[in-house]
N, C-alpha and C positions, 0 to 999 in steps of 0.2 A: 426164226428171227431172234438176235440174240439180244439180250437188254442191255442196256444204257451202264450195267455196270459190270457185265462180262466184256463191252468192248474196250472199258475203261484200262488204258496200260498202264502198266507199274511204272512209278516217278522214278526216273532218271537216277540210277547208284543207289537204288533202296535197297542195301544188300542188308540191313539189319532183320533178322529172323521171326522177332518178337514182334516186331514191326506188323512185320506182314500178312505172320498168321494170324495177330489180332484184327487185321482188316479184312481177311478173310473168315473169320468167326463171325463178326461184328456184320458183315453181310450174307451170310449163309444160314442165322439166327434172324435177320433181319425180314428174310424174303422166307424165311419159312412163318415165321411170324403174320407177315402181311400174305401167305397163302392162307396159312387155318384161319385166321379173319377174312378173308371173303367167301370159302367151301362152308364156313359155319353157316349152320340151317339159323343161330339164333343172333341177330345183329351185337354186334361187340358194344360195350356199353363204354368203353374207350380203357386205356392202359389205368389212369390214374385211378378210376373208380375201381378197374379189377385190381389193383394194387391194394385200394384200400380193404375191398373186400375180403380179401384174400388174406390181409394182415391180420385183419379181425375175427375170419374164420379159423384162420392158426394157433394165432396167439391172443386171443381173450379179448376184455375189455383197452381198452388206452385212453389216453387223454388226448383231445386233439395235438399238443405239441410234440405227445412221442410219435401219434402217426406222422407229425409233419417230418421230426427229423429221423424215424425210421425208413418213410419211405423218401426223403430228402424231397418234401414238398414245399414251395413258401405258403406258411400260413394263410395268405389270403385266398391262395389257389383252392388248398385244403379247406378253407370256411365255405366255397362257392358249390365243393363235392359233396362235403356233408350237409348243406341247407339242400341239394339236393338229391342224396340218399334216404334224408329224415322225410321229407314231402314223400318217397312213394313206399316206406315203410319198409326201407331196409336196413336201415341203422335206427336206432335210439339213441337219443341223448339225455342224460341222466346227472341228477348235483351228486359232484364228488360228498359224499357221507363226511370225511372227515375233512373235505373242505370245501365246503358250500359255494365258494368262489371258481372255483373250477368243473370243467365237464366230464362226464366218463361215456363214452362211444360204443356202442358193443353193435353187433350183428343181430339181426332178427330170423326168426327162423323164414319170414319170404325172402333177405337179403344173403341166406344161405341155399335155399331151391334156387334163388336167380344165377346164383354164382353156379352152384352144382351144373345146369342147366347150360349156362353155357360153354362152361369147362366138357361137359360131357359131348357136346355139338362139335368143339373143335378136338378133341381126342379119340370119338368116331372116326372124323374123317382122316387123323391123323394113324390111328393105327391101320387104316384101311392101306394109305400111303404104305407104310412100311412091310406091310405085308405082300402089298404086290411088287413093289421096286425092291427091295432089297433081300438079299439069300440070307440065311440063317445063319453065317458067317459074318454080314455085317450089321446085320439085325443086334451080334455082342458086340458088334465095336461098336454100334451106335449106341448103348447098356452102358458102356465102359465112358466114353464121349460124355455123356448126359451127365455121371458123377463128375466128369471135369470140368463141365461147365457150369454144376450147381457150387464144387468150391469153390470157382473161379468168382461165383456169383454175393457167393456167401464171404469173402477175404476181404 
């Protein structure tokens, strides 16, 4: 059976390149995406939360408004994730030192096991994937792929 977005045709004179292959990245990221989130043995705790988690496990401490507009989130949204990261103790929230008026956010070490834990549940299943579909041949181009779509990610 094939899905609703392989039967989907290409719009009529789409000859532009850039185009195309961004809507074919853009869905081929998309559904592998929505595949390791359902094989994971550990339920997805949704993109935003691993967004922030993930920020905070990288790179340090932040203020809420650099997580907001690092991970281009509206503040409100981001108030909703951290009142509920803070309840199960996986962030802190903390008075900026030298400005009492602000917060500083940092990761805990159960909001680092939780992140690790589920990162490790979908990259299980995810190397298992590559291992068995694909030859050694394109095992590097999919090596070589992943740095283009992490600058891609990162521009």
């Amino acid at each position: 059976m094939t899905s609703v977005i392989e039967q989907r045709a290409e719009p009529a004179g789409d000859t532009d390149k850039p185009t195309a292959l961004a809507r074919e990245v853009r869905e081929s990221v998309g559904r592998l995406d929505w595949r390791m989130r359902a094989e994971a043995d550990t339920p997805s705790p949704g993109a935003a939360v691993l967004a922030v988690l993930s920020r905070l496990s990288r790179a340090g401490t932040h203020t809420p408004g650099e997580l907001a507009d690092t991970e281009r989130m509206h503040p409100q949204s981001l108030t909703r994730i951290l009142a509920t990261l803070t309840s199960r103790g996986l962030v802190t929230r903390t008075a900026d030192p030298s400005d009492g008026r602000r917060s500083l956010i940092d990761i805990t070490a159960a909001g680092r096991a939780a992140l690790r834990e589920y990162s490790v549940s979908r990259e299980t299943w995810l190397a298992a994937a590559v291992d068995r579909t694909l030859s050694t041949t394109e095992q590097e181009l999919l090596r070589m792929a992943s740095q283009l779509l992490k600058r891609l990610a990162e521009s």
